[in-house]
C-alpha positions in Angstrom: 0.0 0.0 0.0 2.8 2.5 0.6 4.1 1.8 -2.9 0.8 2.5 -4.0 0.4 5.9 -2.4 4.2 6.9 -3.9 2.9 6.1 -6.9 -0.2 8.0 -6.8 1.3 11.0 -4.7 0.2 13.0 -1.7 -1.2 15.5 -4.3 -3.8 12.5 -6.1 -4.8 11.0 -2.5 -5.9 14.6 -1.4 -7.2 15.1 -4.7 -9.4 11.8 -4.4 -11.3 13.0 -1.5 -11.6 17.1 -2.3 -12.2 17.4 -6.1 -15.4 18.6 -7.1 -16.8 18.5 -10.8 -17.4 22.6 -10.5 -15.9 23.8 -14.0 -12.8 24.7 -14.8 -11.7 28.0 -14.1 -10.7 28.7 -17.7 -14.2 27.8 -18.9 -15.8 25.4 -20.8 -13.5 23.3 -23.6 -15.5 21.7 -26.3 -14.4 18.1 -26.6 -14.1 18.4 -30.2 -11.4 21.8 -29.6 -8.9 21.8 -32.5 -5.2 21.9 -30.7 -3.5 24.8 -31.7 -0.2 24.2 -29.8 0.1 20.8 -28.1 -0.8 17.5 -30.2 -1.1 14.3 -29.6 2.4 13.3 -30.5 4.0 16.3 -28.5 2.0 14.5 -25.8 3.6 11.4 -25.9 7.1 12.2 -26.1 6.3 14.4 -22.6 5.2 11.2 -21.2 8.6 9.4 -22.3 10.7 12.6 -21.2 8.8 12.3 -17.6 9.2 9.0 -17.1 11.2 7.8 -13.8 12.6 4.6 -13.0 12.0 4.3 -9.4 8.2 4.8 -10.5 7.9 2.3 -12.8 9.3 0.1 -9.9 6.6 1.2 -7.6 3.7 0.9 -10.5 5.6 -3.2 -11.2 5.0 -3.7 -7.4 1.0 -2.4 -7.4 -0.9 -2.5 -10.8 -1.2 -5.7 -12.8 0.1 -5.8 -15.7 -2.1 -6.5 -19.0 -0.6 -8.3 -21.9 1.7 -6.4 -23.8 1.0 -3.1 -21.4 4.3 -0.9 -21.0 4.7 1.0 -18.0 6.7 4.2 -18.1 6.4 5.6 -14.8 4.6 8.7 -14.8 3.3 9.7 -11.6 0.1 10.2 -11.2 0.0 14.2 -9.9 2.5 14.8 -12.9 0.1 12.7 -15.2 -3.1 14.9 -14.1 -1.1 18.0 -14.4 -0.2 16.8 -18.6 -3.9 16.7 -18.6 -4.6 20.0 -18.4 -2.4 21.2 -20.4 -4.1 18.9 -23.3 -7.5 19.3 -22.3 -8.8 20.4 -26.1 -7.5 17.0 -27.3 -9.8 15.9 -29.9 -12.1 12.7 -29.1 -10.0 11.2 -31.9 -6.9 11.9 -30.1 -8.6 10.6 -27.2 -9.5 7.2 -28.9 -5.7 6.8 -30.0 -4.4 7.2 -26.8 -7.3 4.8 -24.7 -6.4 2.1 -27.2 -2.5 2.6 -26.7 -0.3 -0.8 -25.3 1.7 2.2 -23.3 -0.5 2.4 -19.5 0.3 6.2 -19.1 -0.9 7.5 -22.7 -4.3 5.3 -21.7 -4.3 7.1 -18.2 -3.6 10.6 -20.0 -6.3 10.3 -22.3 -9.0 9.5 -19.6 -7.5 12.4 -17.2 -8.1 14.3 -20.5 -11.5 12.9 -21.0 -12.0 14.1 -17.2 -11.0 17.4 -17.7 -13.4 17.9 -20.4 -16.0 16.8 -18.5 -15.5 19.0 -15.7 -16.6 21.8 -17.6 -19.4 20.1 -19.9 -23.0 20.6 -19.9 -25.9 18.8 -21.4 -25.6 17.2 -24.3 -21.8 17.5 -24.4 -21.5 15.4 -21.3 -23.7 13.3 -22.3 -21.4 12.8 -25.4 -18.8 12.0 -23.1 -19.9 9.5 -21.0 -21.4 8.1 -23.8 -17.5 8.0 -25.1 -16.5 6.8 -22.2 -18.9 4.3 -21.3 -18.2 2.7 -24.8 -14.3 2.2 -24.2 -14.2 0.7 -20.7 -12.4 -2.4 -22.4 -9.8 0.3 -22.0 -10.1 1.0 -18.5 -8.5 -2.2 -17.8 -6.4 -1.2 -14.1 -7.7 0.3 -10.6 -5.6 3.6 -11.4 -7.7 3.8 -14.5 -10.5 3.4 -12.9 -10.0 5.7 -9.6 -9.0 8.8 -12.4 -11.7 8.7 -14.1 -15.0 7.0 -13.0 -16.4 9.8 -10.6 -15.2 12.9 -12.5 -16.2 11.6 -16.2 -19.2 9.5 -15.4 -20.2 10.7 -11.5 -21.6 14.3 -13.1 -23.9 12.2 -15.3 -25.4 10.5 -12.0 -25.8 13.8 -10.3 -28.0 14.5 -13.0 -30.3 11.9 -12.2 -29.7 8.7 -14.8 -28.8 6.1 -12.2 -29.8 2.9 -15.1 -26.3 2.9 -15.8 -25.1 1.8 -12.3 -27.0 -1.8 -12.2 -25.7 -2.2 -16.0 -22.4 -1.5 -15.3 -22.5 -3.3 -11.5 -23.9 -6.7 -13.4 -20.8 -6.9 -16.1 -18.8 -9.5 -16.6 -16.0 -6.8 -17.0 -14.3 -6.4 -13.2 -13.7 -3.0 -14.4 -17.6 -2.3 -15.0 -18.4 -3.2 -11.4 -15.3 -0.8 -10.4 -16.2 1.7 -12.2 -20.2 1.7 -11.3 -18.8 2.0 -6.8 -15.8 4.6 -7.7 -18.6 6.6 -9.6 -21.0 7.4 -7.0 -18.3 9.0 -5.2 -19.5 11.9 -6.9 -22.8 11.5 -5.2 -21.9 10.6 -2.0 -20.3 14.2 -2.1 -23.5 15.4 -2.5 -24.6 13.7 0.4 -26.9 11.5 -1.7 -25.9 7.7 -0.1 -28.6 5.5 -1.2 -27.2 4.2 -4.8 -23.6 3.3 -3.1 -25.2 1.2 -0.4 -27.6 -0.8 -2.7 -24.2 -1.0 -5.1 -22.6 -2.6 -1.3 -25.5 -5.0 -1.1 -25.6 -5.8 -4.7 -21.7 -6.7 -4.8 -21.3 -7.5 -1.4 -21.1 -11.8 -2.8 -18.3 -10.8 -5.7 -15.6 -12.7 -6.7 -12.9 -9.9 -6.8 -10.8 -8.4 -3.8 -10.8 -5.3 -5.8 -14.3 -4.9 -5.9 -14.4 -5.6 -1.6 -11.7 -2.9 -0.9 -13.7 -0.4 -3.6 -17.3 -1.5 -0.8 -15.5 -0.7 1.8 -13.9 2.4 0.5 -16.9 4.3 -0.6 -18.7 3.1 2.7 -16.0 5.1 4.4 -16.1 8.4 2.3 -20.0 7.6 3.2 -18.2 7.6 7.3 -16.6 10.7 6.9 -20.1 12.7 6.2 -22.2 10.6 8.3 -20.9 8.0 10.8 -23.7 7.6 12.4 -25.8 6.2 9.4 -22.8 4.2 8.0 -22.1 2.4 11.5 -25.7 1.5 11.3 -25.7 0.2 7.8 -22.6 -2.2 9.3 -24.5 -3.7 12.6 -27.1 -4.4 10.3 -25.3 -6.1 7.4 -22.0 -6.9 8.8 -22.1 -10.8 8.6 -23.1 -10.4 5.0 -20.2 -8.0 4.3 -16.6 -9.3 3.2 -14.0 -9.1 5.6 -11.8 -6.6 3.5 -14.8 -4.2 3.0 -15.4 -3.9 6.5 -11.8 -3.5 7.0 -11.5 -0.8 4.6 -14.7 1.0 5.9 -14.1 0.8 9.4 -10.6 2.9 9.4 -11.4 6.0 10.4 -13.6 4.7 13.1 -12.4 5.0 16.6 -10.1 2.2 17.4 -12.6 1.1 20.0 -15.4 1.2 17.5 -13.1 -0.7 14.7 -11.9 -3.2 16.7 -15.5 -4.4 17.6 -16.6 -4.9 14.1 -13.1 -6.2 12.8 -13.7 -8.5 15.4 -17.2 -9.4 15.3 -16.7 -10.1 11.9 -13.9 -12.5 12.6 -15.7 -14.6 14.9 -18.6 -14.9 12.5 -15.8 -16.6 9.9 -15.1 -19.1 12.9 -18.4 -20.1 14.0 -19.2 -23.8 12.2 -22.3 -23.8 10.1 -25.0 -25.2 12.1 -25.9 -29.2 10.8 -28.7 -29.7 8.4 -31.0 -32.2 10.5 -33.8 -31.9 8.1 -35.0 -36.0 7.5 -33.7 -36.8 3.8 -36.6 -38.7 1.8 -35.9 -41.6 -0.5 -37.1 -41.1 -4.0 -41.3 -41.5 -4.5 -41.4 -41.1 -0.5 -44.3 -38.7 1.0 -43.1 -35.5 2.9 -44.8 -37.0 6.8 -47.7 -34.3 7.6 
C-alpha cells in the first residue's frame, strides 16, 4: 500500500477525496477543440521525457500488468497536471491514446477525458460519457478506474440517470463493477448515499478483492459525512459483508469502534455452520404431515 500511495502521490490522495466537478476555471472546452499548440504526439514524447525509474518500480509492485502493457512511470500528480495542459485534445486523439499498449498514454487520455467533463453541460457530457462508457475495455487497471470514473461518469449520475449503475454493476467486466462504486463517489459528495449502499449490497457476494476494498472504500467516504448512518448500515449487514470491506470502511472509526466490528466479523468466519437435521426422503417417498 505504501508503494501504492508513492505512486499515486500525496497530491492525487488529497485530490481523491476534495475534487469537485465545479468547471474549470478557464471555462468550458468543447471536446471536439482543434489543438492549436500541443498535439497528440507532443503528448507522448512528454510522457517518455517524464518518465522515472523508481516509479515504474513502484507501479511493477501495485498494478497488474495487462498483456503487452508498457509502464513508463509517470506519476500520477505529474500525469493529471499533462492533462490540463491537453484538455482540447480531440475525441479522436482521445481514442488513439485509450487504445494505446503504453499504461500512461491510456491514463492521459481519460485524465483528459475528465477534464473535459468538468466543464461540460448537457448534451456535451452526455457525449462523453457516452464515449467513455463505450471504451471501458480500455479502463482495464484500478488507477484507470480511480481517475476517471467519478469525474467523467459521476456528473452524469448527479443529474439523475442512475440505469447505468445496475448495468455496469452486473458486467462480466471487473472493471464495469469498479467503475459503477468509484462513480458514485460523486454522489456521496453530494450527500446522496442510497445508490452506493444498494451498489454494497448488490456486490457485497463478488468474486474480486478489488471490488471488496472499492465496498468498503466508498462506505468510508459515506463515514466521513455521516458515521452515524454508516455504523448503522454495518451492525445491520456486517455478517453479509466481506471481511476486506469492512476492514477498509471501518478505518477511520475510533479504534474502540473498529476493533468491535473487525472483530465481530472474525468470529462470524469461525463459527461452524449449524448441521442440516432436516429428514432426507428416499425417492417417490411422501413428505410426513
Amino acid at each position: 500500500m505504501v508503494a501504492a500511495e508513492e505512486y499515486l502521490g500525496v497530491e492525487e490522495v488529497v485530490h481523491l477525496h476534495t475534487a469537485s466537478v465545479d468547471p474549470i476555471p478557464n471555462g468550458p472546452v468543447l471536446a471536439s477543440a482543434v489543438m492549436t499548440v500541443a498535439s497528440l504526439k507532443a503528448l507522448r514524447a512528454e510522457l517518455r521525457d517524464l518518465a522515472e525509474p523508481a516509479v515504474r518500480a513502484q507501479q511493477e509492485r501495485v498494478l497488474s500488468r495487462v498483456g503487452d502493457d508498457e509502464l513508463l512511470g509517470v506519476r500520477v500528480p505529474v500525469l493529471r497536471k499533462l492533462a490540463r495542459s491537453y484538455r482540447g485534445l480531440s475525441l479522436d486523439d482521445v481514442d488513439v491514446l485509450l487504445h494505446s499498449h503504453v499504461h500512461e498514454e491510456r491514463f492521459a487520455g481519460l485524465l483528459v477525458l475528465a477534464e473535459q467533463g468538468r466543464s461540460a453541460r448537457g448534451g456535451d457530457r452526455k457525449a462523453l460519457v457516452d464515449f467513455y462508457l463505450a471504451r471501458t475495455d480500455c479502463v482495464d487497471n484500478w488507477d484507470l478506474v480511480d481517475g476517471s470514473a467519478h469525474v467523467v461518469l459521476g456528473p452524469w449520475l448527479l443529474e439523475g440517470d442512475l440505469r447505468v449503475l445496475d448495468e455496469l454493476a452486473t458486467s462480466s467486466w471487473l472493471w464495469d463493477r469498479r467503475i459503477a462504486v468509484l462513480a458514485t463517489l460523486a454522489l456521496i459528495r453530494e450527500g446522496r448515499f442510497g445508490p452506493t449502499l444498494r451498489l454494497v449490497l448488490t456486490l457485497r457476494q463478488d468474486p474480486e478483492p478489488l471490488i471488496h476494498k472499492a465496498l468498503g472504500w466508498m462506505l468510508r467516504e459515506i463515514g466521513r459525512r455521516d458515521e452515524p448512518l454508516m455504523v448503522a448500515f454495518l451492525d445491520r449487514h456486517l455478517g453479509e459483508l466481506p471481511r476486506i470491506t469492512v476492514r477498509y470502511a471501518t478505518e477511520r472509526l475510533a479504534p474502540a469502534e473498529r476493533a468491535r466490528f473487525v472483530k465481530r466479523r472474525s468470529a462470524r468466519e469461525q463459527t461452524p455452520a449449524r448441521p442440516d437435521t432436516t429428514p432426507r426422503r428416499r425417492p417417490g417417498q411422501q413428505p410426513a404431515p
